[in-house]
N, C-alpha and C positions, 0 to 999 in steps of 0.2 A: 336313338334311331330317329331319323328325318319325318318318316312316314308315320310314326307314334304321336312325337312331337305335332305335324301338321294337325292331324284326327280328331287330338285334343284339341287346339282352338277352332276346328270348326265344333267339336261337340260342344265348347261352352257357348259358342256364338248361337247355334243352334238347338240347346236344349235336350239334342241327339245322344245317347249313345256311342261312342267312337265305335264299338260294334255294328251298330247296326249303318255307317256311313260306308258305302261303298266307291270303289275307287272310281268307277267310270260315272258315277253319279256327277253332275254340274254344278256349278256354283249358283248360279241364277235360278236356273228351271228346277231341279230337282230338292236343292234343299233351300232353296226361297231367302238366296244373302243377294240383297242386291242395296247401292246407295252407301249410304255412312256402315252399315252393317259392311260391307264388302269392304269397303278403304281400312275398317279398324281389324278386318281379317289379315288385309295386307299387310298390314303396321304391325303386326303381331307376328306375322315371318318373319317380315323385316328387323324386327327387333332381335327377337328368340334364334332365329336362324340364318342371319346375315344375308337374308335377298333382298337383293339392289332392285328397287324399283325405279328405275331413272329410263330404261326402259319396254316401261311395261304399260301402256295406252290405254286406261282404266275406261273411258266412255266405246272403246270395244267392245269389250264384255258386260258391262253396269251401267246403269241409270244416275245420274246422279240427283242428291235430293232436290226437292222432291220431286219424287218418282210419278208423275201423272201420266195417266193411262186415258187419253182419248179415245176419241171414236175409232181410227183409224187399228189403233192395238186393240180394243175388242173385237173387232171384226178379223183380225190377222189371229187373235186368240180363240174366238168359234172356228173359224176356219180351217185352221193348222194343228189347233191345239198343241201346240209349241210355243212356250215362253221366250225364244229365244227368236224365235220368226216373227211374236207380237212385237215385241221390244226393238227387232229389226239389231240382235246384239252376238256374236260369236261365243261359242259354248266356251265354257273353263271348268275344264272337267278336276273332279281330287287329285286323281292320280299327275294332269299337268299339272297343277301348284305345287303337287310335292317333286315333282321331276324337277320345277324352278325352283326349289328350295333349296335340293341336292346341287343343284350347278353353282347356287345365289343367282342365277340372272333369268330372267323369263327369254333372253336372247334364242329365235331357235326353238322355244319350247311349244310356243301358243300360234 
């Protein structure tokens, strides 16, 4: 199943439990994969699960490395206390990477 298959590579990327990963949990904010951690989460659908990442606009969602957090992100991160308002980045929630997995294409999904 899609959604077993995803669970595990975020629990090995994460250290997590596939239990304890819940679907509307985020990729960035919530279980803290952002940068090369998020690209090899990618690569790891993409392999295992044949999603096309061709269109799927990674600095959306992720930092790439490295991930330096200015002034500007601290202050959006006391502020908001949202990682995804500091970073100024669109949520990627479980449940959507496994919906892109089921299709193979993020087209639609995010």
């Amino acid at each position: 199943m899609v959604q077993d298959k995803v669970l595990k590579i975020l629990a090995r990327e994460t250290s997590l439990p596939a239990s304890e990963i819940e679907l509307e949990s985020t990729l960035l904010g919530d279980l803290k994969i952002d940068g090369d951690d998020a690209w090899a989460v990618l690569e790891k659908c993409s392999e295992q699960l044949n999603l096309d990442l061709s269109d799927f606009n990674f600095n959306d969602y992720f930092r790439s490395e490295p991930c330096l957090k200015g002034f500007l992100y601290i202050y959006r991160k006391l502020k908001y206390r949202d990682e995804h308002v500091a970073s100024q980045k669109s949520k990627l929630t479980v449940a959507g990477l496994i919906k892109a997995c089921e299709r193979g294409s993020f087209e639609k999904i995010v």
